[in-house]
N, C-alpha and C positions, 0 to 999 in steps of 0.2 A: 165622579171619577177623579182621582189623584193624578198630576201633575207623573210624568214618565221620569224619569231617572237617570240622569247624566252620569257619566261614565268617564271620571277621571285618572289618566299613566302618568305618574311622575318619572316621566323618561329617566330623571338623573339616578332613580334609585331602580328602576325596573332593570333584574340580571338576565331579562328571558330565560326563566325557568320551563315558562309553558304551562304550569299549572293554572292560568286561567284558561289556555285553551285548552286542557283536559275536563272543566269545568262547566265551561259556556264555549264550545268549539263555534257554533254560529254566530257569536257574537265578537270573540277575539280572535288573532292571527298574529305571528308574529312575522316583523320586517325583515328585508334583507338584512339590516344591520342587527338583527337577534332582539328588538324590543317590543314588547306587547302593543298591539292593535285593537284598535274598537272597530271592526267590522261593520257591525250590525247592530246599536245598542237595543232595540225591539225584539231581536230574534228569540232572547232568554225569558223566564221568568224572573222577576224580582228577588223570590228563594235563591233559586241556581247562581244569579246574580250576586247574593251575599257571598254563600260559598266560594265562589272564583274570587272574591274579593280576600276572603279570609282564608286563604290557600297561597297568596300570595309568602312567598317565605319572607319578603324586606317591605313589602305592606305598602306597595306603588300603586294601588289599585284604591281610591276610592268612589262613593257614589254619592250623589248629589240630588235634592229635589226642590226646587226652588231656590236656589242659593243658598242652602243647609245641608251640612254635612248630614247622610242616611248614617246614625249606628251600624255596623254589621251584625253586633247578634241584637235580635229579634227583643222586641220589649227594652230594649234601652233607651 
């Protein structure tokens, strides 16, 4: 079994769109101050997980597995 996947907001660039929590709603929320949250990193699949990442419009959302950046599209 592979190592789970960390779940990195670069607060400075995150505009709270919300499009990750249209994405992964159990896994992100966003703050009173309007910035994306990691709720739950476990709640999503991995899949679902790219997509909220790649849905980001300013690309504040990356993922992480062993201190290596995950590609978002698949086979990179």
């Amino acid at each position: 079994m592979s190592d789970p996947l960390e779940i990195r907001i670069d607060a400075e660039r995150c505009m709270g769109s919300g499009n990750c929590v249209f994405w992964a709603p159990d896994t992100f929320d966003l703050s009173e101050d309007g910035h994306s949250v990691v709720t739950d990193p476990l709640a999503t699949d991995e899949e679902r997980l790219r997509i909220a990442a790649q849905g980001c419009p300013v690309g504040a959302i990356t993922l992480w597995r062993a201190g290596a950046e995950v590609p978002l599209e698949e086979g990179s």
